[in-house]
Structures are given as structure tokens and as C-alpha cells.
N, C-alpha and C positions, 0 to 999 in steps of 0.2 A: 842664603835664605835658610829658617829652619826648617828642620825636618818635621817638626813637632806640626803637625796639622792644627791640634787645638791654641797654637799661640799665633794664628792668621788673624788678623783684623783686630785683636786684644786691645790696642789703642785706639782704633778706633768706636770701640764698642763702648769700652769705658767713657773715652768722651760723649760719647752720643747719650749715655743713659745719664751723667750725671750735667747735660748740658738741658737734656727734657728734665730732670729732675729741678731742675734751678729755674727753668721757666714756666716748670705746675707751681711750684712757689708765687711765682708772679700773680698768674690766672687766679688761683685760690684767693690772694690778697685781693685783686681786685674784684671778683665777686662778693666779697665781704664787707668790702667796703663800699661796694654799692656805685663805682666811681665808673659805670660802663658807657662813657660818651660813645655815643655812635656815629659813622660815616656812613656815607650807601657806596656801593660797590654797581658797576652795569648790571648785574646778574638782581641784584636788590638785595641780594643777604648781608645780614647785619654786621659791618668791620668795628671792632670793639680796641680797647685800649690795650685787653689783655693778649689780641691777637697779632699787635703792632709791636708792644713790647717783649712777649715773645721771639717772635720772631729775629728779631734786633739780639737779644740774649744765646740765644742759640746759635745765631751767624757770626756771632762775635767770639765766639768761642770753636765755631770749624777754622775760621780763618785765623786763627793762632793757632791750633796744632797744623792744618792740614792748607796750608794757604796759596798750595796749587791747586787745589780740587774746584770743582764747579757748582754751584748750589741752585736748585730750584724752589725757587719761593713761592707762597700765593700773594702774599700783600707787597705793595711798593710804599713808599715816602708818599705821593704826590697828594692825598688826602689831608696831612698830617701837615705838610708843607702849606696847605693852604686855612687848614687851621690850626691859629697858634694856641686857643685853649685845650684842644684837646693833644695837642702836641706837647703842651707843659707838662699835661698829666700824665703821658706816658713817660718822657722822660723822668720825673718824680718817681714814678714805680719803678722805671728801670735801677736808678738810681741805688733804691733804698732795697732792692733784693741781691739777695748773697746766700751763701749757703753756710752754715755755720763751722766746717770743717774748714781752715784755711789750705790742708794739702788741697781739697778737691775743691775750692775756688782757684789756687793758684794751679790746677789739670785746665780751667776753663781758659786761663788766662787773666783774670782777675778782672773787675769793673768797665765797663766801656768811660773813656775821658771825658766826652762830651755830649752835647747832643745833636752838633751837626755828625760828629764819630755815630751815633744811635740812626742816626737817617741814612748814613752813610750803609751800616751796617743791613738797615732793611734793605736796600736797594740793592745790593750785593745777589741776593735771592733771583737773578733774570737770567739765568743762563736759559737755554732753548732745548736741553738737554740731549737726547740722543744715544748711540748705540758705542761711542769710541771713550774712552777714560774716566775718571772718578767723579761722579755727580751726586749728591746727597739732595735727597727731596725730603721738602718741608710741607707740612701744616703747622701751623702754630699753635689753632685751636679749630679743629676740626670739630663739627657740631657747633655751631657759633648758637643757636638757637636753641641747642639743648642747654649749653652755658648758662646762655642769659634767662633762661626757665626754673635753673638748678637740676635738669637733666645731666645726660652722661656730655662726655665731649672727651677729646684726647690730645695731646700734646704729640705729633707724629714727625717724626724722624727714618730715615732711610737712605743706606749708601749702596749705589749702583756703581755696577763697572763692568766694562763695555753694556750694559743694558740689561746689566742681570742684577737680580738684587741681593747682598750680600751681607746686610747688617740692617736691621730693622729694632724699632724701639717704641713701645707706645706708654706714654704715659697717662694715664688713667683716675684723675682724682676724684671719683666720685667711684667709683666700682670697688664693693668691698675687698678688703686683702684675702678674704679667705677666698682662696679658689671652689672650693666644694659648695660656697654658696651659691644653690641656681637662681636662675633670674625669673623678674616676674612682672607684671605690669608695671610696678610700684620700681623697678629697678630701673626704665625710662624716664620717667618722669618724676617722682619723688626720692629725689636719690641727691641732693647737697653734700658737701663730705661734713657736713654739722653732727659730730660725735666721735663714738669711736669706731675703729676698724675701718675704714675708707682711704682709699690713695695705694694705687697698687703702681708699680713698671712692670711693660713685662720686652722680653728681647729675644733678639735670634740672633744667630750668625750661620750663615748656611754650615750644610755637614754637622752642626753642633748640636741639635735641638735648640728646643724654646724654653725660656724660664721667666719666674714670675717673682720680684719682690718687692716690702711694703715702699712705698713713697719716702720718706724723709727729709730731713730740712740740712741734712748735711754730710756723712760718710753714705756709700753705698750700704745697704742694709746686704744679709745673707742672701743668696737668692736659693730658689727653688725650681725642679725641672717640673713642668707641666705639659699634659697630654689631652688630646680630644677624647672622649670618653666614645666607649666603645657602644657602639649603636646596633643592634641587632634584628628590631621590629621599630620601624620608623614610627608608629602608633605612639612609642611612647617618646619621641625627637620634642624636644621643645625647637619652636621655629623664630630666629629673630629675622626682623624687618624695619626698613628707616621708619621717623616719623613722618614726616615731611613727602605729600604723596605725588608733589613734586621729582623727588627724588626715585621713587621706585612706583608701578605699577601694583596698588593693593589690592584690585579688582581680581586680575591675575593671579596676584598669591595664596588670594584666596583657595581658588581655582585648585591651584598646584597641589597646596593644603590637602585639600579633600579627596584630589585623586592618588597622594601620598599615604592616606588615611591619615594624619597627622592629626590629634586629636586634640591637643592644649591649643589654649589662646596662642597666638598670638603675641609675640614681646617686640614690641617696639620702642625703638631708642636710637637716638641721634651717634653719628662717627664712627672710628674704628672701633670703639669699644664693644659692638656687634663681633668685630674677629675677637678680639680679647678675651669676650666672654666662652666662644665657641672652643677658641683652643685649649682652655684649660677646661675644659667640661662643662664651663654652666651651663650652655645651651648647646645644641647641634647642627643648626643650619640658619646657613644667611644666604639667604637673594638679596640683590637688587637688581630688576628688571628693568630696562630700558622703556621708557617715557615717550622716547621718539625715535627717528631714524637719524637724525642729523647730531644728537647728542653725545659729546666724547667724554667719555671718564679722565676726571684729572689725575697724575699718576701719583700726586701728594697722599690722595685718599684711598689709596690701595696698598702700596709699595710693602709698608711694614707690617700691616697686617697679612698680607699676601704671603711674606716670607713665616712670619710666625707661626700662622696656620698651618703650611705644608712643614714644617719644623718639628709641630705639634705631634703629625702626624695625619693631617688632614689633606684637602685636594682645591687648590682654588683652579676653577676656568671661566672663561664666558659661558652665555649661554648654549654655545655651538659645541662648549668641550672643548675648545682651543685654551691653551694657557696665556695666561695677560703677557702680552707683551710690551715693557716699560722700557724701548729701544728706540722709539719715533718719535720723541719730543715730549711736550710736554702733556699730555693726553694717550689715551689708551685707544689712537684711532682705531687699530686693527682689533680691538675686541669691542664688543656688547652685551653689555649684565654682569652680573657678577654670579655665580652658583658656587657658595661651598658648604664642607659637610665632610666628613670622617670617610676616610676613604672606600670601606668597606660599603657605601648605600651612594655614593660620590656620582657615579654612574647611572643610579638608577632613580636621584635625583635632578640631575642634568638633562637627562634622555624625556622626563615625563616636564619639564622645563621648557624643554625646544617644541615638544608637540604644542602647549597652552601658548606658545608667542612668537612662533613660526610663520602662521597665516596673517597675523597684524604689521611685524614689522621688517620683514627681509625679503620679501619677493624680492626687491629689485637692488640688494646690496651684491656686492662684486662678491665672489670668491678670496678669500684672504691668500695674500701674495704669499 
């Protein structure tokens, strides 16, 4: 083995950023073209064309470099399987995306054959995960419904082993390339990548830092290292939160807000792009508060961001201050919430966290094993 510490995971980093860079391609096209048939899922959120063929692109591309590893997926076939028009059209997309660089098509492995191969490939994504050997969790399109709004959404990628997370990737097409740009209402919601400067990656690899470079349609672009900006008087934190209040407790955040003194609106925005934003400065803190007691964080939607943040230089835990642990399947049984934020105010965010949602939701949870 080397000695060289920064040459760990190299292969698989590369593949991961240019296997999400090939399938924000995808996503991009099909919002453009306006071609987003929809499935319902038990949960009701919207399974879109771009989130099937995604996923299908990216699994087809771990499973030729990496074709012992394990994958955790959120989408299966059996939607797609039962219908055949919106089955044509993804395989069409799948099909007709490539990256224009033939070295880094043939890193991916080049074209999936078919489309029973593209069914094959989503379905691949069911391992049950756990705490023993090499697992790569997927989102394919995290934020489906800031997608289909022309909000934020991300393309997420992450490789565990034994249950720790080692390689994290998010793709980001809609979040400006310029890191320094902070966020703002208008960066949730009115945020298409229609123009220029839009479509960022940004990665980690544990021990390594975080870095951030622009999207492209074919070589990896330069990257850049990025850090959480140094927070001193949280008065001046800009605070992100999901949209969807579904997903997080707003009432709460409120709350938290004003006893942080935290004085800006506000930024809400759909997916990991809330870490994305946070680790490289544009903003400084994301909750998401737990909704119920019975509700488990899936570990697709944390993973990469989770690692990129503390990379950054930042602190992800639950609401308790316990660190997520992504070693129990597929969900984040033993945590609840999410709290991050630069590690210097990390604490004294978390701490004023558990007092606002302490008496509503844990009376009667166990003690974490």
C-alpha cells in the first residue's frame, strides 16, 4: 500500500465526481426539456425521469470500476417497469448522455447496452447497508421538488467503509460556481442554472479537505479548496433551512433563530445543497429538526454532505450532539436532526437546539446504544 496518504481513495474520488458530473448532465437536459413524467413513490414525493436515469448512470459506472462494493440506492425499477412510456424516456436520456471527453467516458465505463442493462442497473442500488465493507450511498436527485420548481437539488454520491464515511460528492447545478456568492431567498427558489456562472461539484475525501469546482460537460475542471467561513457574532450567521416543512420543523427554527440572535431571513432551499452552501461560506448554519419521533433520516441525504462539512472545517451532529452515525442500514436510526455550523459557535448552537425540542420530542427515546 502507499505511503502517500493523499493518494487513498484517488480512484475512487475521481470516479465518483465524474460519474455525478455525467448524470447533472442528464438532470439539466431533462429539465430543459421539460420531459419530467412523474411516478408517486409511498412517501408521495415526486420520482422524476431525471432521478431514474441518474441513478441507472452512476451505478453503471461504480459497478465497472468497483464491482465488489455495495450501493445504496433510493429509487428501484418497479415504477418504470410498469410503465413503459415513461420507461422509453428515460432510457432516451440515458442513452443520449455522455460526457464530451472520451478519457473520462471511458473512467465511467462508457454507455450502459441496453435498457433492460439500465433496469438492471437501477436495481443494483438495494443493499441494506451497514457497518462491514465498501458501500456507496446514492441520491440521484436529492430535492426532487426543488428540481421540478427550478430550485436547488443535488446530484449526491458517498462511499462508506466499515460505516464511516470516506469520499463524499455533491453535485450541484443550480448553485453558483462562485463560492463567495452568499445566498439569499432568491438562491431557493429562483435559481435554474439558465445563464452563466451556475453548476458547481464540490468533494471530500476524509484527512484531505473539501474542494469545489465548476460543473462541465466533459474533463474535470481545476478544483479549489473551500472552507466554512469564520463566524464570530452569530447575529451576523445567515441560517439555511429545508423547504418543504414536511421535512424540518419551521416553528422551531424560528424559535432557535431568535434565541441565537440570528438576525437575516432566513434561506430556504431544497437538498444537500444547504451543506454545499454552508461549507464553502455562503451561509453558516443548517438544522433540520425532526418532525416526529418515529421519523429516520435516510443516510443517501446526509452522507456527502456530512463528510464535506466537517472537511470544510465545520461540525455535523444530531440534535443531542451525538455524531450521525451511517453504520445501521439504511437510515440514521440512532440520530435525530441534523445541527451544523463552523465549529467555533457548533456547540453553542446545538446546546440552544436541544433546549427548543427537547420537551416535544424525546421524553421517551432510549438512550443511544
Amino acid at each position: 500500500m502507499s505511503t502517500n496518504p493523499y493518494s487513498e481513495y484517488t480512484q475512487e474520488l475521481n470516479v465518483a465526481l465524474l460519474a455525478v458530473q455525467r448524470a447533472a448532465l442528464l438532470t439539466k437536459r431533462v429539465f430543459h426539456e421539460k420531459a419530467k413524467g412523474t411516478a408517486s413513490k409511498d412517501d408521495k414525493s415526486p420520482v422524476t425521469i431525471g432521478d431514474y436515469g441518474a441513478q441507472a448512470l452512476i451505478i453503471q459506472a461504480l459497478r465497472k470500476s468497483f464491482p465488489n462494493d455495495e450501493i445504496v440506492g433510493e429509487e428501484d425499477s418497479k415504477s418504470l417497469r410498469d410503465n413503459k412510456e415513461i420507461c422509453a424516456q428515460v432510457w432516451d436520456m440515458v442513452k443520449a448522455t455522455r460526457l464530451d471527453d472520451e478519457t473520462a467516458e471511458k473512467t465511467l465505463g462508457g454507455p450502459i447496452e441496453s435498457q433492460e442493462a439500465m433496469l438492471g442497473a437501477i436495481d443494483a442500488g438495494r443493499s441494506v447497508g451497514g457497518d462491514k465493507g465498501r458501500i456507496w450511498a446514492l441520491d440521484p436527485i436529492d430535492g426532487t421538488k426543488g428540481f421540478l420548481r427550478g430550485g436547488q437539488y443535488a446530484v449526491c454520491l458517498a462511499l462508506l467503509v466499515d460505516g464511516k464515511v470516506k469520499v463524499g460528492v455533491l453535485g450541484c447545478p443550480n448553485l453558483p460556481v462562485d463560492d463567495t456568492a452568499e445566498i439569499d431567498a432568491k438562491t431557493g427558489h429562483d435559481a435554474s442554472d439558465e445563464g452563466e456562472g451556475k453548476g458547481v461539484l464540490l468533494s471530500a475525501v476524509e484527512g484531505q479537505g473539501a474542494s469545489s469546482r465548476p460543473l462541465t460537460k466533459g474533463l474535470l475542471a481545476p478544483k479549489k479548496e473551500i472552507h466554512m467561513r469564520m463566524v464570530s457574532d452569530l447575529k451576523e450567521a445567515t441560517f439555511c433551512e429545508s423547504v418543504e416543512a414536511a421535512h424540518s420543523n419551521h416553528s422551531d427554527q424560528a424559535i432557535i433563530a431568535e434565541r441565537l440572535r440570528i438576525t437575516k431571513p432566513s434561506v430556504r432551499m431544497d437538498s444537500q445543497a444547504k451543506y454545499a452552501s454552508i461549507a464553502r461560506g455562503a451561509g453558516d448554519v443548517y438544522l433540520r429538526l425532526p418532525t416526529s419521533k418515529t421519523y429516520e433520516e435516510k443516510i443517501w441525504d446526509h452522507a456527502a454532505g456530512d463528510l464535506i462539512v466537517r472537511e470544510a472545517g465545520g461540525m455535523v451532529t444530531d440534535v443531542e450532539g451525538g455524531r450521525l452515525d451511517f453504520s445501521v442500514g439504511r437510515t440514521l436510526k440512532r440520530n435525530k436532526g441534523i445541527v451544523a455550523a463552523p465549529k467555533a459557535v457548533h456547540e453553542q448552537v446545538q446546546s440552544v437546539t436541544w433546549e427548543v425540542v427537547r420537551g416535544k420530542l424525546f421524553q421517551d427515546i432510549e438512550s443511544r446504544v
